[in-house]
C-alpha positions as CSV (number, residue, x, y, z in Angstrom):
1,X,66.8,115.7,21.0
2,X,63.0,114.7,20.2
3,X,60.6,116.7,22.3
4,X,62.1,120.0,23.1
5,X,59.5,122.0,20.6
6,X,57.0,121.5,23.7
7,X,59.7,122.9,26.4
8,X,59.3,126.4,27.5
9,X,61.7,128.9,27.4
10,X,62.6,129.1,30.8
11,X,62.8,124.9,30.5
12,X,65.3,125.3,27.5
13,X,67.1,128.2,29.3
14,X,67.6,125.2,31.8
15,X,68.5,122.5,29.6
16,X,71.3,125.3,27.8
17,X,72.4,126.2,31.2
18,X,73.8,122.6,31.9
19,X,74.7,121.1,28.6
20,X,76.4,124.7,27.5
21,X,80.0,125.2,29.1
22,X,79.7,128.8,28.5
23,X,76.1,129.7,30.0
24,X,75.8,131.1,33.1
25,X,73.1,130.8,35.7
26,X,72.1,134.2,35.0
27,X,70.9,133.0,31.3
28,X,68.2,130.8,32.8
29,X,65.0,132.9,33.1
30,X,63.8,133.2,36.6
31,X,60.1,133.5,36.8
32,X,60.5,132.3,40.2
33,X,58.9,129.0,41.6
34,X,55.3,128.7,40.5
35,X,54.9,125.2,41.5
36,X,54.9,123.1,45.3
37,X,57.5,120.6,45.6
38,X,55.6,117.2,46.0
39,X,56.2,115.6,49.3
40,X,57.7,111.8,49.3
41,X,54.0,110.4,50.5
42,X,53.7,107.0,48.7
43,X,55.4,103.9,49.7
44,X,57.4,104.4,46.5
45,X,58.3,107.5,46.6
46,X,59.8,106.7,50.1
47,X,61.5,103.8,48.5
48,X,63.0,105.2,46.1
49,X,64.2,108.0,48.2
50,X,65.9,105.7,50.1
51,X,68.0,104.1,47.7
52,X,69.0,107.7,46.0
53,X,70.2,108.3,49.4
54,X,72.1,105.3,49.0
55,X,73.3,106.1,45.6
56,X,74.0,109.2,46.5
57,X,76.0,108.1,50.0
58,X,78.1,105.6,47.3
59,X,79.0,108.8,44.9
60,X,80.4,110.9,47.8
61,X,82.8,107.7,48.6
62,X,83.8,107.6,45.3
63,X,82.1,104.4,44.9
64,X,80.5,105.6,41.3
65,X,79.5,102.3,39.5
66,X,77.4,100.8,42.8
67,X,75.9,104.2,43.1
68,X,75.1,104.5,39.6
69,X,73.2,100.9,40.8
70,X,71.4,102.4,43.3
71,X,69.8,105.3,41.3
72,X,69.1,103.5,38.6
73,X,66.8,101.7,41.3
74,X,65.2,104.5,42.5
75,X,64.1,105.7,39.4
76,X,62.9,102.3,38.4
77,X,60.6,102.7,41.9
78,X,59.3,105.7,41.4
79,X,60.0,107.0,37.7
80,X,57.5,110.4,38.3
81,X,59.9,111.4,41.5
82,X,62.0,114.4,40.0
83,X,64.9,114.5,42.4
84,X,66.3,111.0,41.4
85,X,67.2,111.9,37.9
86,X,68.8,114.8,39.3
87,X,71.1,112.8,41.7
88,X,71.7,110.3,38.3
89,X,72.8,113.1,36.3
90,X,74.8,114.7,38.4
91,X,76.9,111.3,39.0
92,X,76.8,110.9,35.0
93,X,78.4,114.5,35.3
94,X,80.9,112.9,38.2
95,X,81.7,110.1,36.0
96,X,82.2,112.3,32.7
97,X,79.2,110.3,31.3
98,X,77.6,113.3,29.6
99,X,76.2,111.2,26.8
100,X,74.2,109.5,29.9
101,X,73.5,112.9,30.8
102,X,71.7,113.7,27.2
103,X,70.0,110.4,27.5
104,X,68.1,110.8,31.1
105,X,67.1,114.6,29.6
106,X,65.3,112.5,26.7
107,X,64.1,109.9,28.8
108,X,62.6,112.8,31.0
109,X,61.3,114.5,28.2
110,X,59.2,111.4,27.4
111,X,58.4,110.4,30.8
112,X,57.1,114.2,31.3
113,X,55.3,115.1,27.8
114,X,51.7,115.4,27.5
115,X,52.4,118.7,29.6
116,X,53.2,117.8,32.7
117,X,55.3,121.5,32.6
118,X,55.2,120.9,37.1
119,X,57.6,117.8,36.2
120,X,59.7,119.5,34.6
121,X,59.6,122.5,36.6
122,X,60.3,120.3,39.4
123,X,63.5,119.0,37.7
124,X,64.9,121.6,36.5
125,X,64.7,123.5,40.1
126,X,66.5,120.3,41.3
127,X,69.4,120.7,38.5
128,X,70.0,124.3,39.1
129,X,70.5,123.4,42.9
């Protein structure tokens, strides 16, 4: 994957944690939560919660393919809003999808670089949860 050089090693410790069958949570360095989570304050950001909620809603009644829909969309809305590509990769995870999976980590990593380390910090708080 393209990009990871500029990760840090609490992000890769992340990254291992979910792609590696045989990590365990207590690999991940915890340097505990040096960022605020960004409240949904912009009409987009309220959008696009709204159809993650949606998406998410779908996924719990096994309704994978319209929910996969619906997150795509609320990424689409708000593509800076962390919490959506962790609802998408956890229904990649649902579908056994984890070549999605790889791909929304590299699209992540391009949407985040240029050191926007409180993105990722964001997500990967969200994908440990």
């Amino acid at each position: 994957m393209a990009g990871l050089e500029n990760l840090s090693e609490r992000d890769r410790a992340v990254l291992r944690s979910i792609f590696d069958p045989t990590a365990t949570i207590g690999d991940v360095v915890d340097d505990g939560d040096s960022f605020e989570d960004d409240e949904d304050t912009t009409d987009a950001d309220k959008k696009s919660k709204e159809l993650c909620l949606q998406g998410v809603q779908l996924a719990e009644a096994n309704k994978l393919d319209d929910a996969l829909e619906f997150l795509n969309k609320g990424i689409d809305v708000a593509p800076e809003r962390a919490p959506g590509y962790n609802d998408r990769a956890q229904l990649f995870r649902l579908m056994k999808r984890d070549d999605g999976t790889y791909g929304l980590i590299n699209n992540f990593i391009r949407v985040f670089k240029n050191g926007k380390t409180k993105g990722v910090d964001r997500v990967t708080k969200y994908f440990l949860l």
